[in-house]
C-alpha positions in Angstrom: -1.6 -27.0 -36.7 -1.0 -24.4 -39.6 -4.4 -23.7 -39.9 -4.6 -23.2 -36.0 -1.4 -20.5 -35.7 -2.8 -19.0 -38.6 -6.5 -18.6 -36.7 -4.4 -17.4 -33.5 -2.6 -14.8 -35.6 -5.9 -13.1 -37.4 -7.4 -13.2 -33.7 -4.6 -11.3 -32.4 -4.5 -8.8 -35.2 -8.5 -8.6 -34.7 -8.3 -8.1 -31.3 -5.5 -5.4 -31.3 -7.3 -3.6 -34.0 -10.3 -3.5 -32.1 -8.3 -2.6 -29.0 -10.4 -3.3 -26.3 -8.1 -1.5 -23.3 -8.6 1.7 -25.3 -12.2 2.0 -24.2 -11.4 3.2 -20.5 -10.2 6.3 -22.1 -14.5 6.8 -21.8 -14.7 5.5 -19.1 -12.6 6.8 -16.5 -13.9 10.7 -17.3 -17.0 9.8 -16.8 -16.4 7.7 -13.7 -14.3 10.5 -12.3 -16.7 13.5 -13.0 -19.9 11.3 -11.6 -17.7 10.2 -8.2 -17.0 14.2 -7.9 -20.4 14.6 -8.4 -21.1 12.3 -5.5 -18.4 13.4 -3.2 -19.9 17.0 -3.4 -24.0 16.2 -3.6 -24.1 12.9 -1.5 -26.3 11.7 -4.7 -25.7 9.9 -8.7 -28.7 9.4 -11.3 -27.7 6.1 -11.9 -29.7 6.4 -15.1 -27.8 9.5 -16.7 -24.4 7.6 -15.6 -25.4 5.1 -17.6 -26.4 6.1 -20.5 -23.5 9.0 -20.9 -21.3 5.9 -19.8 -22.4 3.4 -23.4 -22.5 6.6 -25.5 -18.9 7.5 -24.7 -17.4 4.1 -25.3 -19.6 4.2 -28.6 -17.9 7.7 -29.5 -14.7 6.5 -29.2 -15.4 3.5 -31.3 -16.1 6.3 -34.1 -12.9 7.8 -33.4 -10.9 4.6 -33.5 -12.5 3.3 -36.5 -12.7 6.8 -38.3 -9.1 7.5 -37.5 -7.9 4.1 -39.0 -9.9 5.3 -42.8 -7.8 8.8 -42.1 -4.6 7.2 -41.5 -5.6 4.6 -44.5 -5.5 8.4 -46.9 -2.7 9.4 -45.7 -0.5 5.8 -46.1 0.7 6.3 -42.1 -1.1 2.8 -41.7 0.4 0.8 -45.1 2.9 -1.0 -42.6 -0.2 -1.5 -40.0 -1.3 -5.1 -40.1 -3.9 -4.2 -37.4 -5.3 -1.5 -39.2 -9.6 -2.3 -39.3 -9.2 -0.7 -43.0 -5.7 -3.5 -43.6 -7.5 -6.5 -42.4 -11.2 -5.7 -43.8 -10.2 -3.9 -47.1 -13.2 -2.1 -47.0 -12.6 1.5 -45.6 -16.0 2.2 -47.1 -17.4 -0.4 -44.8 -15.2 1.1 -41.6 -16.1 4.9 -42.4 -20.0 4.0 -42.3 -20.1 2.0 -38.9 -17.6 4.4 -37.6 -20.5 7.0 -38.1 -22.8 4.7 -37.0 -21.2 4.6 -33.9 -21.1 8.2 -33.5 -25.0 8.8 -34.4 -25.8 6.0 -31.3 -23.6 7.6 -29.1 -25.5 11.6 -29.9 -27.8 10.0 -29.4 -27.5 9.7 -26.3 -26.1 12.4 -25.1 -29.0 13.9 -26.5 -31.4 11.6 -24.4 -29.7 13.2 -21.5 -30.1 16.9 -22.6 -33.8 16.4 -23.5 -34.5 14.3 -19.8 -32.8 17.1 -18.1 -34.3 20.1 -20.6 -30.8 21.4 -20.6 -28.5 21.4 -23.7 -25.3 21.8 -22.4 -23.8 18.4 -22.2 -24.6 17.8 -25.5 -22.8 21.5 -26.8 -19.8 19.8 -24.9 -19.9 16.3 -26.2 -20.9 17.6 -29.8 -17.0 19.8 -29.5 -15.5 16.9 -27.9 -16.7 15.1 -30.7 -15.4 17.9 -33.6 -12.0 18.3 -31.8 -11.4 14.5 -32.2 -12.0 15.0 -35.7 -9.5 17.9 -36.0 -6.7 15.0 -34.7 -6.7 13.0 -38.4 -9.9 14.7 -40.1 -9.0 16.1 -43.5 -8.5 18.8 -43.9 -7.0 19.8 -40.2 -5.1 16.7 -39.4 -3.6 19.0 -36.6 -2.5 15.3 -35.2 0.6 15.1 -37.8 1.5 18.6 -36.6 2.0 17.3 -33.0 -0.6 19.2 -31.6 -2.9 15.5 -30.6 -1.7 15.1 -26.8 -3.3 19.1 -26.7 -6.2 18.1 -27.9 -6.4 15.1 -26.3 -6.0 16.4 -22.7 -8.5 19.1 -23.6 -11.2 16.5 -24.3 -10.9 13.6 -22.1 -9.9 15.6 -19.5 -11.5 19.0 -18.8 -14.2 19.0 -21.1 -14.8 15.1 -20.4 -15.2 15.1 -16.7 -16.6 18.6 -16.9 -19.5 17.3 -18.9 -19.8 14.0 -16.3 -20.2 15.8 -13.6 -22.6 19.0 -15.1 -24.9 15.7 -16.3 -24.9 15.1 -12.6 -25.1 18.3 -11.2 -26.2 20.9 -13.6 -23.9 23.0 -12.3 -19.9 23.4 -12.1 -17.0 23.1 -9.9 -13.0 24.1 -9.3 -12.7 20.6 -7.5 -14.1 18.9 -11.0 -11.5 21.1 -13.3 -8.8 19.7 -10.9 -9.6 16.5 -11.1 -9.9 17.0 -14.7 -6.1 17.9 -15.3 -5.4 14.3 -13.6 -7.3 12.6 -15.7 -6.4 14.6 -18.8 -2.5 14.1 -18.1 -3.0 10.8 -18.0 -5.0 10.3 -20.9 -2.5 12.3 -23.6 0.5 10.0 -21.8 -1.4 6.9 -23.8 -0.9 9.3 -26.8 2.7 10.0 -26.1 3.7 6.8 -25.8 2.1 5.4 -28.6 4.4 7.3 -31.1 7.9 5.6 -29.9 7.7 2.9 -32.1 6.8 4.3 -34.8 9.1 7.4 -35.9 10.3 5.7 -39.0 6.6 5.7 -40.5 5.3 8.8 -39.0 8.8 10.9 -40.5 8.0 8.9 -44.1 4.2 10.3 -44.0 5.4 13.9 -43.0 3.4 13.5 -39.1 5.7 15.5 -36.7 4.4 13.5 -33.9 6.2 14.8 -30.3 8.4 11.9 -30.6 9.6 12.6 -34.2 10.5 16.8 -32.8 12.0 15.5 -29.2 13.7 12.5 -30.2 12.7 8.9 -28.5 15.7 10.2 -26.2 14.4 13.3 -24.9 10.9 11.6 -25.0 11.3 9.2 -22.8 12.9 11.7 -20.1 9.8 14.0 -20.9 7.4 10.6 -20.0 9.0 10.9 -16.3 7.9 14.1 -15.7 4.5 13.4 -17.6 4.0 10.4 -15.5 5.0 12.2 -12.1 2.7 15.2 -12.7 -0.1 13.0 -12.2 0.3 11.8 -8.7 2.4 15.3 -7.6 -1.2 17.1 -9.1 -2.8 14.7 -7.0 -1.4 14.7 -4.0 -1.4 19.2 -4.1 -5.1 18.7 -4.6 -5.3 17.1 -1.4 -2.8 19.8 0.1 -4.9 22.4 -1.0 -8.1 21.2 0.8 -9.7 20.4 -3.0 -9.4 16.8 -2.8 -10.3 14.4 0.0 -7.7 12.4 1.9 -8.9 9.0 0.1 -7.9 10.5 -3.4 -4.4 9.9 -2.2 -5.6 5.9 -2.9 -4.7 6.9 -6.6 -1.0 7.1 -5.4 -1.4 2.9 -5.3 -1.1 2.8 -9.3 2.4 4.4 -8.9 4.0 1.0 -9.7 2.5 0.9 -13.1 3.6 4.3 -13.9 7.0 3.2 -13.0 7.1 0.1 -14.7 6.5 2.6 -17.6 8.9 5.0 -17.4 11.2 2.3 -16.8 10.0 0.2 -19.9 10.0 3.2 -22.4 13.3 4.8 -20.8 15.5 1.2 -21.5 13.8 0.5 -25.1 13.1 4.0 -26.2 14.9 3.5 -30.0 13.9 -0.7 -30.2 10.4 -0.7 -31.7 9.7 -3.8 -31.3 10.1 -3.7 -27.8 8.5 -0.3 -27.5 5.4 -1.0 -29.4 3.7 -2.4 -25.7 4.2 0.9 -23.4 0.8 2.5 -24.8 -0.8 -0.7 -23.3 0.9 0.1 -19.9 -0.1 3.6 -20.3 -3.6 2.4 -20.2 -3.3 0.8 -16.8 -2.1 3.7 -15.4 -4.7 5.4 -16.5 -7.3 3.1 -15.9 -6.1 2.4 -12.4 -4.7 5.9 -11.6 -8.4 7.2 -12.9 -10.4 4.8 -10.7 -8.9 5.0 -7.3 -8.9 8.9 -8.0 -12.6 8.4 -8.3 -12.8 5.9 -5.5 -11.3 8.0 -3.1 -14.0 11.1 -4.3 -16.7 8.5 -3.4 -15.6 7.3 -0.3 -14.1 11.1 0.6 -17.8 12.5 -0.1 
């Protein structure tokens, strides 16, 4: 039976290190920009979703893995049992299929660029790709200056979706950009709430993280607004004539975002208790993401 607990545990630590929920952080920009796309030329190249689809869920393998070897530099991660570098020991081994990762997913991106004889997805993707690295890259690390939500809504959202939907379209649109502040809002909140339970460790490796400047206090009050912002964007979009009326579907995944606000705003200062509100944040985002995508597609 000891043996057994002990296998459950290593799975557990396995599975959170490899965080499967993280990887509709790719998806949902891409979903999103391809059902504008849709909504606005009545067509997808099922092909190009594809393929953009696997290479961004390969990219942000490379920036989940390479950002655990940063951290590992750093000693952010030395209380981190789920760490990839913690449990394998080997942040040689993580750094090299990190990269790996990242030389698949180019890849194709650049499959795309070369089928299409037009190289601007790939100029996007390629500064999505060197922005990430900016977050917890040496010698930027412009995440322990607080500055990671920025550059996290800059990528997943506008230049994200903007690159979906140019893959689709060769072309761009204000209807795309708006629907990329959505998704990008969304995406930082996973961020955001990702540093509450873990001020203590963040303050002793010198990260001023927003939670370390604001407080948990003042962070979780800032998460309400955050979280609103999404469906009130939303639901001016659809005021403003730039989003159809089924885009208001995305107002269905309120719930979550309240279970969330709720969550972080009662255990704010207990880490422990905390430490789950990223994973909520991800189904807000996933579910927020693909109604508001939904209701492009059945709106076009």
């Amino acid at each position: 039976m000891t043996t057994s607990l002990v296998e459950q545990s290593n799975s557990k630590l396995w599975l959170a290190a490899i965080k499967p929920p993280m990887y509709s952080v790719a998806i949902i920009p891409i979903w999103v920009g391809t059902a504008v796309a849709y909504a606005e030329n009545r067509s997808i190249n099922l092909g190009i979703f594809s393929t953009f689809l696997m290479s961004a869920i390969l990219i942000i393998a490379w920036l989940n893995l390479s950002n655990d070897v940063f951290d590992s530099e750093t000693g952010i991660d030395k209380n981190k049992a789920h760490s990839l570098v913690n449990l394998t020991g080997n942040k040689r081994l993580i750094f090299w299929l990190s990269n790996l990762f990242l030389a698949v997913g180019i890849l194709g991106i650049v499959a795309i660029a070369l089928w299409q004889r037009d190289f601007t997805v790939i100029a996007i993707v390629l500064l999505c790709c060197a922005l990430g690295y900016t977050y917890q890259g040496p010698p930027f690390r412009f995440g322990y200056q607080g500055l990671g939500e920025i550059i996290c809504f800059v990528t997943f959202g506008p230049m994200a979706v903007a690159a979906a939907y140019y893959s689709q379209t060769q072309s761009w649109s204000m209807n795309c950009l708006a629907a990329s502040v959505v998704v990008g809002i969304a995406t930082s909140i996973i961020l955001f709430c990702s540093h509450f339970h873990q001020v203590e460790d963040d303050i002793a490796a010198g990260k001023r993280s927003p939670i370390v400047r604001l407080g948990t206090k003042r962070g979780s009050q800032v998460l309400w607004w955050a979280g609103g912002s999404v469906y009130a964007f939303t639901s001016l979009f659809v005021l403003l004539g730039m989003f159809p009326m089924w885009t208001l579907l995305a107002l269905a995944s309120l719930p979550v975002a309240l279970k969330l606000c709720r969550h972080v705003h009662q255990y704010h200062d207990q880490p422990e208790k905390v430490s789950n509100s990223k994973f909520i944040a991800v189904g807000m985002h996933f579910f927020s993401g693909l109604l508001l995508g939904l209701g492009f597609v059945l709106g076009g």
